[in-house]
C-alpha positions as CSV (number, residue, x, y, z in Angstrom):
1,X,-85.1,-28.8,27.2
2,X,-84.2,-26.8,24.3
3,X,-83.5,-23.6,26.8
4,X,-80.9,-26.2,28.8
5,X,-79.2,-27.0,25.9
6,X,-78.9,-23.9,24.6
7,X,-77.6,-22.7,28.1
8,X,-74.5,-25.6,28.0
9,X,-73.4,-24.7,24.2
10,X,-73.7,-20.7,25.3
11,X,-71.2,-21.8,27.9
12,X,-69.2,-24.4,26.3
13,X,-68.4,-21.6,24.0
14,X,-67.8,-19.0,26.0
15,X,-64.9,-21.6,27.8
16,X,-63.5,-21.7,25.0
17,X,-63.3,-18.4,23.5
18,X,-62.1,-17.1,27.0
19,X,-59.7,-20.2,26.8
20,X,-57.8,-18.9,24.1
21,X,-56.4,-15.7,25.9
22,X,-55.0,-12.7,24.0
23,X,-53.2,-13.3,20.9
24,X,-49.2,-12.6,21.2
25,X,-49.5,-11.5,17.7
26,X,-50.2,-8.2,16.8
27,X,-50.8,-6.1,14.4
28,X,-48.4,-2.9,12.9
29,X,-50.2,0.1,11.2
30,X,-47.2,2.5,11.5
31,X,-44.3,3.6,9.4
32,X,-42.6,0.6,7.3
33,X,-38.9,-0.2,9.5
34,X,-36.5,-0.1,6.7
35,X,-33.5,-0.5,8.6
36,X,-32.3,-2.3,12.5
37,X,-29.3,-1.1,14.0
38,X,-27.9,-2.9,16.7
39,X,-25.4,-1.2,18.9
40,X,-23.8,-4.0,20.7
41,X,-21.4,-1.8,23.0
42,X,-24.8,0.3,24.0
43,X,-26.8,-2.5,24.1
44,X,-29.3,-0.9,21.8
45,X,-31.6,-1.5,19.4
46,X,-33.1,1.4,16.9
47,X,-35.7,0.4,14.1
48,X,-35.2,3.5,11.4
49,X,-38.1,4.6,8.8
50,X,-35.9,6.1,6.2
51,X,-34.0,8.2,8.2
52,X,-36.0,8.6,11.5
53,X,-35.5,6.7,14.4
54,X,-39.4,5.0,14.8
55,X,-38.4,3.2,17.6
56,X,-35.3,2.0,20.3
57,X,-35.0,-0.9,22.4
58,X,-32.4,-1.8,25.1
59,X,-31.0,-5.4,24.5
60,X,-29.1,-8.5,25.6
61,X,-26.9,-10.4,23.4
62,X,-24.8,-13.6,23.0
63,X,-23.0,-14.6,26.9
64,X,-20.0,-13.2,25.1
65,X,-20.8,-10.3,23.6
66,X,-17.3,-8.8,22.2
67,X,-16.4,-9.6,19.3
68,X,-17.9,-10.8,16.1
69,X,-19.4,-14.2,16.3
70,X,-16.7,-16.4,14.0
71,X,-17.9,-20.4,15.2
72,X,-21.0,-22.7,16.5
73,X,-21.0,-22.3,20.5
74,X,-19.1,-19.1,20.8
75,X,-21.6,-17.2,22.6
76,X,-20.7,-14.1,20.4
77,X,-23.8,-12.2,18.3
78,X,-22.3,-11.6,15.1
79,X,-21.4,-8.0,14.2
80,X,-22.3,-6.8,10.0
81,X,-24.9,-6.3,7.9
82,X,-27.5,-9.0,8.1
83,X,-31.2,-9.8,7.2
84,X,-34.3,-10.7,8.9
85,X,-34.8,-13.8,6.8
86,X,-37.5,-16.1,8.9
87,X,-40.2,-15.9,11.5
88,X,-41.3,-18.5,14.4
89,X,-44.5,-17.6,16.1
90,X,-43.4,-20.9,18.8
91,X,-40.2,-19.6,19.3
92,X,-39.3,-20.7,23.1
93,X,-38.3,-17.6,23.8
94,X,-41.7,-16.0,22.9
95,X,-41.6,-14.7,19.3
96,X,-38.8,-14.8,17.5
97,X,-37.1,-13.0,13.9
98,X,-34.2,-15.1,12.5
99,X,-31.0,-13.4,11.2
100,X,-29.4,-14.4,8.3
101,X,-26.4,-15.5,9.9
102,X,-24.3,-17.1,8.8
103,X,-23.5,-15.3,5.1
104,X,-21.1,-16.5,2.9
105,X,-17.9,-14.8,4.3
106,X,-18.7,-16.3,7.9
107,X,-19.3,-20.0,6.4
108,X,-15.9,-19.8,4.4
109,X,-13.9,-18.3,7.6
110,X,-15.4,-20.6,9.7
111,X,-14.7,-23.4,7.3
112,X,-10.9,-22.6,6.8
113,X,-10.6,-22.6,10.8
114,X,-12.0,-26.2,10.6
115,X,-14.9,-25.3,12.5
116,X,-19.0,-24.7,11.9
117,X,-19.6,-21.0,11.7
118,X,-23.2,-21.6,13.7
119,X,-26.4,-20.3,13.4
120,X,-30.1,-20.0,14.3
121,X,-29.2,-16.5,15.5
122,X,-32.6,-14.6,16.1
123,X,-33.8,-11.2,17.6
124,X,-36.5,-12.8,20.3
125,X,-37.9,-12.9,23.5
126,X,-37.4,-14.0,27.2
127,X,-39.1,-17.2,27.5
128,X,-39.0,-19.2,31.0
129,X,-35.5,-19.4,29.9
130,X,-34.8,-15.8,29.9
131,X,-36.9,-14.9,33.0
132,X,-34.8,-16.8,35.2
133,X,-31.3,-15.3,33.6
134,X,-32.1,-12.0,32.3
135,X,-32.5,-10.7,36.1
136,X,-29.1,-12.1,36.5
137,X,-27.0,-11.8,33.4
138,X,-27.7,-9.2,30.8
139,X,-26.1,-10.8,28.3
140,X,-27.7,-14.7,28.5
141,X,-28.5,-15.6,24.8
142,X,-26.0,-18.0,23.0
143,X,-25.5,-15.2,20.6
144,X,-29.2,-14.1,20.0
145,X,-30.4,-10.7,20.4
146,X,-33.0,-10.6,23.7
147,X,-35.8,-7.9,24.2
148,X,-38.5,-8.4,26.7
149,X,-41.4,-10.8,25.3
150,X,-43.4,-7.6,25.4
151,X,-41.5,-5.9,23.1
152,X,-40.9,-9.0,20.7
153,X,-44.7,-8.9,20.1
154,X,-44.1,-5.2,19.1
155,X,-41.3,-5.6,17.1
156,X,-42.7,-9.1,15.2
157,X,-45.4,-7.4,13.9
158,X,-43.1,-4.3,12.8
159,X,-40.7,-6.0,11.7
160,X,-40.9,-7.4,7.3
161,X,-38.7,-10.9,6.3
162,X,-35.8,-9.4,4.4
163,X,-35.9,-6.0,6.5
164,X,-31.6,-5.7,7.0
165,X,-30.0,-5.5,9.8
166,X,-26.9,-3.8,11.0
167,X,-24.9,-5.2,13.7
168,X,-22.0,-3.0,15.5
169,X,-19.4,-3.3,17.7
């Protein structure tokens, strides 16, 4: 009896372990990213340490990409200097880093336009949502910056709250 019962709790647990499937977050044990740069024109990505390039990822951006984002629902990515500022581990686009969009100057602008400057800008992942558009549009996000869900595990465990980032034309 005590043989059967250990049996069913041996397997109960081993459901459950195998349940949980591999984490999506990772660990980093490499060179501190000090700086992003986001190339928008390129459609790049490079993560410096000091001044070496660690790392370079090709991106997608906001469903209109030119231009600096100026008002909620423009489907621009905002072009300056920025900081990662947040983290959401159930992001539905995977992973995703927020971007301290908007900053002061982009609240007033947006302000003396009568209009909300936005936000919730983030450097994330696909997501269902981006599977199904990614293959088709490039450029999909509502003004986010879009890696692969691969590489946001990569770059959410490189990446520090308050790292800054650079966004250029």
């Amino acid at each position: 009896m005590f043989r059967t019962f250990r049996l069913i709790a041996g397997a109960l647990l081993l459901a459950v372990v195998a349940s949980c499937g591999p984490s999506k977050i990772k660990t980093y044990n490499g060179p501190p990213v000090t700086q992003i740069v986001v190339n928008k024109n390129a459609r790049q990505m490079f993560f410096f340490s000091g001044p070496s390039v660690i790392a370079a990822y090709n991106i997608g951006l906001g469903n209109e990409p030119v231009g600096h984002k100026q008002f909620s629902g423009d489907g621009k990515t905002p072009e300056g200097l920025y900081y990662i500022d947040r983290r959401n581990p159930d992001s539905r686009y995977h992973l995703s880093l927020g971007v301290s969009y908007p900053n002061v100057q982009d609240a007033a602008f947006a302000l003396s336009q009568g209009q909300n400057a936005g936000g919730d800008i983030f450097i994330h992942g696909q997501g269902p949502e981006g599977q199904a558009l990614a293959p088709m549009r490039r450029d999909w996000t509502a003004g986010c910056i879009a890696v692969t869900d691969a590489e946001i595990e990569d770059i959410y465990a490189m990446i520090r709250d308050g790292t800054p980032i650079q966004i250029n034309p």
